[in-house]
N, C-alpha and C positions, 0 to 999 in steps of 0.2 A: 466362483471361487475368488476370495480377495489375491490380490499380487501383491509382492513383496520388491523392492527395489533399495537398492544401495548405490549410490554417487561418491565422488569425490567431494569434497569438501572441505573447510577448514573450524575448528581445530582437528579433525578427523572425519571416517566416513560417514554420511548421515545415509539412513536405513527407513523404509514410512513404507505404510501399508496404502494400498492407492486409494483403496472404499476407505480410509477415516484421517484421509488429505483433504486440505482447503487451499486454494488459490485464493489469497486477498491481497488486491489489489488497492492500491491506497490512493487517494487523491489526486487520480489524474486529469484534473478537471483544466474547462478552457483556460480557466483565468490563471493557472499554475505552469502553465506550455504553450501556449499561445503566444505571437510579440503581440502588442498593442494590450494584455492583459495587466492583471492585477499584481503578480509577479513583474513583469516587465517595467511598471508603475511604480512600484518601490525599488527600483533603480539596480536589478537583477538582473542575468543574463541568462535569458532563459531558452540558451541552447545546450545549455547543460542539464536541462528537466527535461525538451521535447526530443533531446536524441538519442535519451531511453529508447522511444515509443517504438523504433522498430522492435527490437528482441522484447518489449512486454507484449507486443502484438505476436510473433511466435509463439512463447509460454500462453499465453492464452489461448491460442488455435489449437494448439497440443492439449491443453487441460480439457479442454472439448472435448477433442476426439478419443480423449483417454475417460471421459464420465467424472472427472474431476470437481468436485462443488467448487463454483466461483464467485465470489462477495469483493465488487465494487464497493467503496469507500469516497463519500463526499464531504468536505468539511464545507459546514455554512449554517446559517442561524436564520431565527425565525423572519415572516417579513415584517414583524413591528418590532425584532427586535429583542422582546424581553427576556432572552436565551443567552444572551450576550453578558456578560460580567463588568461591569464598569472600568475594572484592572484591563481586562483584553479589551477594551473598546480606545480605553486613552493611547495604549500600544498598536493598535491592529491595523494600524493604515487606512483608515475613515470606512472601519465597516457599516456597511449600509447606504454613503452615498454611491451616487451614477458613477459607474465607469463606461469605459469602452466599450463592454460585455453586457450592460447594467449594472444592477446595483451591487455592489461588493460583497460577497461573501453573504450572498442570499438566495434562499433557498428559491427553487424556477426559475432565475434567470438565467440567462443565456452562459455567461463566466463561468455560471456555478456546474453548469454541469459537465460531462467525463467528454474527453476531446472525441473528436467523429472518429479516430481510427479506433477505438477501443470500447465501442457503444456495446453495452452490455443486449443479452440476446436473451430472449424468454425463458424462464426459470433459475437465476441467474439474480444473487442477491445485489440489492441498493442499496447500501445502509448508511440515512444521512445521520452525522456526527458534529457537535458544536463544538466541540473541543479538539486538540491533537490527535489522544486516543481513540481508539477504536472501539474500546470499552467502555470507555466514558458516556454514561448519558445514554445509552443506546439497548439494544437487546440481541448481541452478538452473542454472547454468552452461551445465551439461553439458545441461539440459532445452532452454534455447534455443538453444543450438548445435547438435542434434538438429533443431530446428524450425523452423531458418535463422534464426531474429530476428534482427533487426539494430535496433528498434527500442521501445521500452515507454512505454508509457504509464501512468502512476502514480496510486495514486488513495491515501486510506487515512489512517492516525494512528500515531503523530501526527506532527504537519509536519516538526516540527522534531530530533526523534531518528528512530523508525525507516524514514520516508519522507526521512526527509534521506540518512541513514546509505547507504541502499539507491539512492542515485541517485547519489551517492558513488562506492560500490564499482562501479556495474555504468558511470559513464564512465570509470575505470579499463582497464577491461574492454572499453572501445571498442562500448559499446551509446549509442544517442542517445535521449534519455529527454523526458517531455514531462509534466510533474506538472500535474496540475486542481487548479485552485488551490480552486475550489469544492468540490472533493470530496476535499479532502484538509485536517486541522484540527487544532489544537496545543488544549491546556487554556488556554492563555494565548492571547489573538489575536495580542499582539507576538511572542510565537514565531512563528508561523504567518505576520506580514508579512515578519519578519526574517528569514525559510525563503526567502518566494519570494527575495528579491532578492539573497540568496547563490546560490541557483543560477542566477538569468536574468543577472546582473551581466557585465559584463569581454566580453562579447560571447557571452554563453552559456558560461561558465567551466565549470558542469556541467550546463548541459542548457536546456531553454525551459519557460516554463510559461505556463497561458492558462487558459479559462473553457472549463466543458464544451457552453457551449452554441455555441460555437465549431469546437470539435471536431464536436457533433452536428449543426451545420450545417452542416460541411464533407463530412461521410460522407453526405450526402442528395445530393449534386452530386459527378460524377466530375471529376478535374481534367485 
């Protein structure tokens, strides 16, 4: 029997059936939370992205234990490259050469992928993305439309480009979306305040956003 849940939330209560919820997880890759990374490298501070990882690592453990479908998210382009748009190559911080991690914002190297406390676990989508979106370029779509969702839940970095972008595209899309505001985090915190209230604004203009403890109180109690 599907469960039914209601939380707290803002602009009001958000309500999801558990069988046609999705956990996406956005970008938590080394090079984005890691010091000595690719973030770090364009002159960021990236203890405002790695100290999400406790509570996305909660929401994840829970999403487990509750059968919840969960879809990591990687942004990064081909290894020669030709994925890459000449616009974001002159802007994007020397993608493709050597960093720290390897090579910047390429797909198997070491930067590119999701940090060790948050490694994805068999059956358990990857879905690498060139772009911001989540939608962009990819066959997410098609994955939850496959697995009835009707509903995501957001987590990831940063607030305000690739978890903005991807909450964007998917109420286009007629998905209803629910970002942790806790576990989700910009370089700048004004990005990251000025994220939530673009999307909770106007009566939920694109979606609701709330705390995961919230959320994680809510899935302990059937509604």
């Amino acid at each position: 029997m599907d469960k039914h849940f209601s939380i707290n939330a803002k602009p009001y209560e958000f309500t999801f059936s558990l069988e046609k919820t999705a956990l996406v997880i956005i970008d938590m890759q080394r090079d984005f939370l890691y010091p000595g990374g690719f973030g770090e490298q364009l002159g960021n501070d990236v203890s405002t992205t790695n100290g999400i990882i406790p509570a996305v690592k909660k929401v994840l453990e829970t999403a487990r234990e509750q059968g919840i479908f969960v879809i990591h998210t990687r942004e990064g382009h081909r290894t020669d490259l030709s994925d890459v748009p000449p616009s974001k190559q002159r802007r994007g911080g020397n993608i493709g050469e050597q960093g720290p991690m390897g090579r910047i914002l390429v797909r198997g190297e070491y930067g590119h992928d999701i940090v060790d406390e948050l490694q994805p676990v068999r059956g358990e989508v990857v879905l690498d993305k060139p772009g911001k979106g989540a939608f962009y370029q990819t066959d997410l779509d098609i994955i939850l439309k496959n697995k009835q969702i009707e509903t995501l839940l957001v987590a990831g970095v940063t607030t305000h480009v690739c978890v903005q972008t991807t909450i964007r595209e998917a109420n286009d899309r007629g998905y209803e979306c629910l970002m942790l505001e806790d576990c989700c985090a910009a370089f700048d915190p004004k990005d990251h305040e000025d994220s939530i209230r673009m999307i909770n604004q106007q009566g939920g203009i694109f979606g609701w956003t709330g705390r995961s403890e919230d959320l994680l109180a809510g899935l302990s109690r059937e509604a």
